[in-house]
GUMI-845401 format. One line per 8 residues: number of its first residue (from 1); their letters; for each residue x, y, z of N, C-alpha, C. Coordinates in steps of 0.02 Angstrom, whole numbers, plus 50000, padded with zeros to 5 digits. Example, Ala and Ser with C-alpha at 12.3 -4.5 7.8 and 13.67 -1.06 7.14 Angstrom:
2
1> AS> 50660,49716,50390,50615,49775,50390,50660,49835,50390  50642,49888,50354,50684,49947,50357,50645,50002,50394
END
This chain:
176
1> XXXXXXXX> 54663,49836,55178,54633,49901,55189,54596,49922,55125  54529,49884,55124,54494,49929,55063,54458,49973,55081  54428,50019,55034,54410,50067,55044,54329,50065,55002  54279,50079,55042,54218,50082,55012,54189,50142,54942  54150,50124,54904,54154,50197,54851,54149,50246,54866  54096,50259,54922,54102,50315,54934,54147,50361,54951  54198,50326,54983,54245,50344,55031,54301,50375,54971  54299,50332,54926,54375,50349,54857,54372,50392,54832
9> XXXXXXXX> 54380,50439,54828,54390,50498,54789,54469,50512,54723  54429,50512,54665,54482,50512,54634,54543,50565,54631  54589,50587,54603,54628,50609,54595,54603,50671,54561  54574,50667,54506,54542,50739,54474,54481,50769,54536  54458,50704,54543,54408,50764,54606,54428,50809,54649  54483,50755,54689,54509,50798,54736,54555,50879,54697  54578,50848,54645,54621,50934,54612,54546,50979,54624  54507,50957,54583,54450,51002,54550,54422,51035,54606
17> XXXXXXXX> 54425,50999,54686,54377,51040,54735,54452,51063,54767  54522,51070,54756,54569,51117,54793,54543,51159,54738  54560,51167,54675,54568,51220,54620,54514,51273,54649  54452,51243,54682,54379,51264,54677,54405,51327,54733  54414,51305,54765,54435,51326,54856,54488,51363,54842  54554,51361,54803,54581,51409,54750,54560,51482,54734  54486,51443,54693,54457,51514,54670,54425,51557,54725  54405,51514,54779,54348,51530,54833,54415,51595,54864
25> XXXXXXXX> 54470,51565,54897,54509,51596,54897,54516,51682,54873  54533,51666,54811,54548,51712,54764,54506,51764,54769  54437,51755,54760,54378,51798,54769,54375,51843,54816  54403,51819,54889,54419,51852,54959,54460,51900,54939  54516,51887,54892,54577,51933,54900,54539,52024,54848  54511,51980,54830,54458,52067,54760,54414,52089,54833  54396,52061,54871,54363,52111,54952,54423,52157,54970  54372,52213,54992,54411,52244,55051,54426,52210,55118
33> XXXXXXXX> 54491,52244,55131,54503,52233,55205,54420,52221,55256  54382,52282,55255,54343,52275,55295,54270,52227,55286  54258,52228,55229,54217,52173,55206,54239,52110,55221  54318,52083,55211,54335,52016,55228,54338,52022,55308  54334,52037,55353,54338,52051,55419,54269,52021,55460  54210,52042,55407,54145,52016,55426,54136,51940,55429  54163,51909,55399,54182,51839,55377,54194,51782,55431  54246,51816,55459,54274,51775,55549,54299,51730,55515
41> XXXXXXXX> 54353,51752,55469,54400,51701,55442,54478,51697,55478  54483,51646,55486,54548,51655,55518,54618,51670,55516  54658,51684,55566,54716,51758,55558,54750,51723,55501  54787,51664,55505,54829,51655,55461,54799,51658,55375  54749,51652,55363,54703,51671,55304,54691,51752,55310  54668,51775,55320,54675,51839,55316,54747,51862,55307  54798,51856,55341,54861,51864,55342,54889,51858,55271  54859,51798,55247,54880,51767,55171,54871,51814,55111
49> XXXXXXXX> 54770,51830,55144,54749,51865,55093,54775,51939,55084  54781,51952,55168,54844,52053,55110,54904,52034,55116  54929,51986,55111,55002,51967,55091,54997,51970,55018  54941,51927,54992,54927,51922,54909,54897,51964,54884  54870,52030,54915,54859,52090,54887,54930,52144,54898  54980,52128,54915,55033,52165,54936,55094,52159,54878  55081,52092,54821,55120,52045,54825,55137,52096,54719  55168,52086,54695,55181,52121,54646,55235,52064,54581
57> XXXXXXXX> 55247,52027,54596,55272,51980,54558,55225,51933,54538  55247,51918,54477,55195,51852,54447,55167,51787,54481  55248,51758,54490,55266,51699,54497,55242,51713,54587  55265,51744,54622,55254,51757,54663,55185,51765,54717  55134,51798,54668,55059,51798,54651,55035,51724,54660  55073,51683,54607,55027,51621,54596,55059,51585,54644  55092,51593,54682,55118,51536,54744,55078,51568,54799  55079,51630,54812,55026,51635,54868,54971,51634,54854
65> XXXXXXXX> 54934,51631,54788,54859,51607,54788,54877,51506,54803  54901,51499,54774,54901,51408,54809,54927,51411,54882  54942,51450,54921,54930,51473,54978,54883,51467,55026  54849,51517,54984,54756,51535,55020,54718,51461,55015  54749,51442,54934,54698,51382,54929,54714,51318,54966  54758,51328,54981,54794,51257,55047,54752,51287,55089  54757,51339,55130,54748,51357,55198,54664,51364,55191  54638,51350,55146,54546,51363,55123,54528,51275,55131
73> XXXXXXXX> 54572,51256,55122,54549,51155,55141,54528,51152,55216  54573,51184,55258,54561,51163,55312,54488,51199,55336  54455,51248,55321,54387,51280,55333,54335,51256,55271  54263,51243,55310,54216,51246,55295,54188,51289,55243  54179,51287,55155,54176,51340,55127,54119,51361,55118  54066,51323,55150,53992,51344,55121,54009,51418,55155  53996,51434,55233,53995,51497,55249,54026,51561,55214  54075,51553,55191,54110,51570,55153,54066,51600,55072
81> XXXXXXXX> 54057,51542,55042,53998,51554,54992,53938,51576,54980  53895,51559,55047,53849,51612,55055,53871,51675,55072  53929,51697,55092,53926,51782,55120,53939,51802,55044  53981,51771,54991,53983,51802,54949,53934,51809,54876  53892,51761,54896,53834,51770,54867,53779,51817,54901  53781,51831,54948,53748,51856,54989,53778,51942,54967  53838,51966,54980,53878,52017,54943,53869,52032,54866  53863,51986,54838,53832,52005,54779,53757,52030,54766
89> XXXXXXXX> 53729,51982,54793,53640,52014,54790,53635,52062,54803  53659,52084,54876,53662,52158,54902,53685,52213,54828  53752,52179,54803,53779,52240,54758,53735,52224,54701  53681,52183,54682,53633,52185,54636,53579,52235,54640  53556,52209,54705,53506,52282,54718,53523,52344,54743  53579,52359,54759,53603,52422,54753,53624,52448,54701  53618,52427,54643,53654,52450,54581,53585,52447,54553  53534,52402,54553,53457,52431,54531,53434,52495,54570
97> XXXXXXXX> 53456,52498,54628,53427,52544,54681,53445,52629,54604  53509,52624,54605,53550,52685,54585,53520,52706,54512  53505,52644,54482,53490,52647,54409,53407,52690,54431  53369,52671,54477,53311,52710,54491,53304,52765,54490  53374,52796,54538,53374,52870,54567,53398,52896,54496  53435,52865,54456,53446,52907,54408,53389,52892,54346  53369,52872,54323,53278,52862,54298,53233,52927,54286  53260,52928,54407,53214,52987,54418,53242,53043,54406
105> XXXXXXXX> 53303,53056,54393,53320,53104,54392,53299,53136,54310  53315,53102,54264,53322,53106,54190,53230,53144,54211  53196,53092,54226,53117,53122,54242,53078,53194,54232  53148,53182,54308,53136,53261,54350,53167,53319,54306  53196,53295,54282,53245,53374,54228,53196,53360,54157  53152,53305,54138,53096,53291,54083,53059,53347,54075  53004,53336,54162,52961,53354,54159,52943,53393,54225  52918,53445,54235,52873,53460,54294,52834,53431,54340
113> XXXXXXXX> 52797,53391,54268,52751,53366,54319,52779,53269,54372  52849,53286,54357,52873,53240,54381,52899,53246,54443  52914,53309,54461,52940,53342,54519,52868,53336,54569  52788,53325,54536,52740,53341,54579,52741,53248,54597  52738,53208,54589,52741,53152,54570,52788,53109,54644  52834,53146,54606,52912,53149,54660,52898,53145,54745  52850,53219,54743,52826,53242,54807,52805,53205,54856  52745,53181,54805,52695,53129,54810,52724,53052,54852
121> XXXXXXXX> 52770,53036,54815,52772,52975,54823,52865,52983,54881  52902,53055,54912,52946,53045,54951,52916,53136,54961  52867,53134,55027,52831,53197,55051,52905,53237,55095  52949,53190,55115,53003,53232,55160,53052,53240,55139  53053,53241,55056,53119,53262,55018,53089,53345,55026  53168,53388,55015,53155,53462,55008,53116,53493,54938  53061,53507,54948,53048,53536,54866,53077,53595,54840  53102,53640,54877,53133,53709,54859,53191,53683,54844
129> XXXXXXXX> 53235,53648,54873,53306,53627,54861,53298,53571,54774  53250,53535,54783,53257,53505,54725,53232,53556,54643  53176,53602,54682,53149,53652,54630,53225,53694,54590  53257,53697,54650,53327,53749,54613,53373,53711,54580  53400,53648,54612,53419,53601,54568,53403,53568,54505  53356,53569,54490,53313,53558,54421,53322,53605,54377  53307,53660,54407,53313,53729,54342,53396,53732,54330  53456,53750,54380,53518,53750,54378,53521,53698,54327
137> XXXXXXXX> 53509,53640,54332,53533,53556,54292,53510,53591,54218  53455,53617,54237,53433,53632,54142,53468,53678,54115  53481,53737,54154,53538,53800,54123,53596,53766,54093  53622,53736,54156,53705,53678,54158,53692,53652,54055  53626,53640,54046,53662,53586,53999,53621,53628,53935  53594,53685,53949,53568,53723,53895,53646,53761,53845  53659,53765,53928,53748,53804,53930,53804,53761,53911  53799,53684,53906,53848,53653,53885,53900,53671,53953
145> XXXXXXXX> 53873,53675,54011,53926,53686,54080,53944,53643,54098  53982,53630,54166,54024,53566,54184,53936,53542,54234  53933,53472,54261,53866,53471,54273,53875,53459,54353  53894,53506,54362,53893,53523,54443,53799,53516,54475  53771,53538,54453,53698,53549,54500,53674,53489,54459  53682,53433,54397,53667,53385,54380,53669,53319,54434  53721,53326,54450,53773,53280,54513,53746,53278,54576  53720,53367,54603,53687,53372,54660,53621,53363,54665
153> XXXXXXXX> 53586,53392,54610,53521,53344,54585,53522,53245,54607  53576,53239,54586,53567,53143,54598,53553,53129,54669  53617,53173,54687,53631,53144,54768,53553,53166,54815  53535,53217,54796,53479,53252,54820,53415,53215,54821  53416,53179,54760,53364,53112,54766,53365,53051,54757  53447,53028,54770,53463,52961,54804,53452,52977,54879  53455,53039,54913,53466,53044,55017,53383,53022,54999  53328,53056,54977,53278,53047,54990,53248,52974,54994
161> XXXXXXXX> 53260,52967,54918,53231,52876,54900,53262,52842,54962  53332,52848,54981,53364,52815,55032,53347,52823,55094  53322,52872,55125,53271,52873,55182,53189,52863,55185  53155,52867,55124,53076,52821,55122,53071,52763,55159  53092,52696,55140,53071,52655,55172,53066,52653,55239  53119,52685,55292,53083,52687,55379,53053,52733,55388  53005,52781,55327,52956,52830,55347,52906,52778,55313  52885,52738,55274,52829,52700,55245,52826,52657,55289
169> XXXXXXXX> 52868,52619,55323,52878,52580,55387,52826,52624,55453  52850,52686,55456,52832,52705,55526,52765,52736,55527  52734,52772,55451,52675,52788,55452,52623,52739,55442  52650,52679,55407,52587,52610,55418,52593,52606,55498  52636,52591,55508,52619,52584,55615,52580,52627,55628  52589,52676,55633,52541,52753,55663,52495,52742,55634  52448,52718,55555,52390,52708,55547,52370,52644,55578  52392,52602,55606,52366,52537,55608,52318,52551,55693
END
């Protein structure tokens, strides 16, 4: 019974791609419940994984992560790897998204003529609501206050930025 090269897999390989599937594992267990759900991973893996978020001992910890990583051999991990690369990109550009709104915000409490700007470029944000928020934000920190209308200022033009794109979507249709 020999075995062709391809076929042999050494002893460190095979550790190195459980260890891998280990970590692949592991990664699942830092998801939420409902994020790992999207996955269509199966019960006894899931089961594993809030068993090992449940789990509070050391030793204990590291036997049910070699757990996950047994029960991660028997599935296919690419799918697996793309969702969580895929989960990351998302939390890449949502965390550029945020760094924007706040940009604009620093802007908007700058300058005036940033609020006209603002208008310009998100026509169905409120301008009276953001006009009062701006001046409040500047009192707040003239006053050294807690930054209550700073905070509502953000949210006020993260809803906006966050609803533009299916109005830039729907008014190119209507011109076309």
């Amino acid at each position: 019974m020999s075995e062709t090269p391809e076929e042999w897999v050494s002893k460190t390989a095979k550790k190195k791609e459980m260890n891998e599937l280990q970590d692949l594992g592991m990664a699942l267990t830092k998801l939420s419940d409902q994020t790992i759900k999207k996955i269509g991973l199966p019960e006894d893996l899931l089961q594993a994984i809030k068993d090992y978020k449940k789990i509070t001992s050391n030793g204990a910890t590291k036997r049910q992560a070699q757990y996950i990583g047994r029960l991660m051999r028997d599935l296919d991990p690419t799918p697996i790897r793309e969702f969580l690369a895929k989960l990351s990109g998302e939390n890449q550009a949502h965390n550029a998204f945020l760094q924007r709104v706040e940009q604009m915000r620093s802007r908007l409490i700058a300058s005036d003529d940033a609020l006209t700007q603002f208008m310009v470029d998100y026509p169905h944000a409120d301008v009276s609501v953001l006009r009062t928020l701006i001046r409040n934000t500047r009192k707040e920190q003239e006053q050294n206050k807690p930054p209550k209308n700073f905070r509502a200022l953000y949210q006020e033009i993260k809803n906006a930025m966050q609803s533009q794109p299916e109005n830039d979507d729907f008014e190119e249709n209507e011109s076309e």
